[in-house]
N, C-alpha and C positions, 0 to 999 in steps of 0.2 A: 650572634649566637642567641639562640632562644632557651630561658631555662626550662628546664622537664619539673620541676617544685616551684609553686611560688614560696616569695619571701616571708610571705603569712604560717605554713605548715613548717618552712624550717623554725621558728620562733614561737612554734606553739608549742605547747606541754605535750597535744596527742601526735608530732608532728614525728620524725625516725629519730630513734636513740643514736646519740654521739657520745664517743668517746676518743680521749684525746691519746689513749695509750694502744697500742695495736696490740692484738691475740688478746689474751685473756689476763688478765693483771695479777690475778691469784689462782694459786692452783686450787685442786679440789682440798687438796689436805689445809691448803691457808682459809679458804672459806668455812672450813668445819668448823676447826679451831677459833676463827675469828666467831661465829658466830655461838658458838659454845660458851666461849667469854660473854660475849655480849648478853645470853641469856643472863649467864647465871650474874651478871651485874644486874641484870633488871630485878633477878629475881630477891637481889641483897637491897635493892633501892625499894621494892616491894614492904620488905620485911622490914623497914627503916620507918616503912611513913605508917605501916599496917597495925605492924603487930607490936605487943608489950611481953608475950611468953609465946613457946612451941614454935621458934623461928625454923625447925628441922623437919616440923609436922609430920613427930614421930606421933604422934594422937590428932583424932579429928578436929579440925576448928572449935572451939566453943566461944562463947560471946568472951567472954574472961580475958580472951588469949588478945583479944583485937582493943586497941587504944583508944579510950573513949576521945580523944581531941586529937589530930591527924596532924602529924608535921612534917612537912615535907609537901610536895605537888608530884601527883605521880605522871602528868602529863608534858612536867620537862625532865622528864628523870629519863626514860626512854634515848630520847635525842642528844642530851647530853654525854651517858657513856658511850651513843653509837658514834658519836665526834670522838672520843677520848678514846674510845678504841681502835679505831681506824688512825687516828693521826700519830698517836702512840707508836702503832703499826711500821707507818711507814718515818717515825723519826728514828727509830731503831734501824729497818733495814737499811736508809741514808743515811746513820750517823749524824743528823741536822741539829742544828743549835737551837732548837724551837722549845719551846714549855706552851701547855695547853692551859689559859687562865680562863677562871668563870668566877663567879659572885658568888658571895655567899646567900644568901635567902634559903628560897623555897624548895630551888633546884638541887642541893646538896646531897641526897642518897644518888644523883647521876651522877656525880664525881667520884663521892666516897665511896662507892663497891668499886669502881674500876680500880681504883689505889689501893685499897683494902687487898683486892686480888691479885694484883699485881705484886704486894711487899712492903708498898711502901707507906704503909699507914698500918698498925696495929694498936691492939689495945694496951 
């Protein structure tokens, strides 16, 4: 049998999407949802490393409002609650014994909006 792909396009990055789940794995109402969360954690992990006042920006930015020393890294903040949101996700609909652990450092406004939003972290 001769293959119709070589072994190089199935193991490349630009090579055809696989997935292991057949049809569509979330409906439209689960991708809304999932992605709505997902914003508005980015945007509490934003407001974590950004800003020091007007987290609602009910008034326009002013230099005042923004933190002169930045804590936090806003480039694992992203990846962070997109893991924590999806896995969240699906340890809920299977009921799985799992917990989602990460370090503390720099990464922490990607944790804490996801918990934060979720319930289980308040002030």
């Amino acid at each position: 049998m001769i293959p119709t792909r070589s072994l190089v396009s199935d193991l490349s990055s630009y090579g055809v999407a696989r997935s292991t789940i057949p049809g569509a794995p979330l409906s439209a109402e689960e991708v809304r949802k999932t992605d709505a969360f997902w914003r508005a954690c980015n945007y509490l992990a934003l407001g974590m490393i950004y800003l020091q006042d007007n987290p609602l920006l009910r008034e326009p930015l002013k230099p005042g409002h923004i933190k002169s020393r930045m804590l936090g890294h806003w480039g694992a903040s992203p990846a962070l609650s997109f893991v924590y949101t999806h896995l969240n996700r699906v340890i809920k609909k299977h009921d799985l014994d799992m917990i989602f652990m990460a370090g503390t450092a720099h990464g922490a406004p990607g944790v804490i909006g996801p918990v934060y939003l979720e319930g289980a972290y308040c002030t």
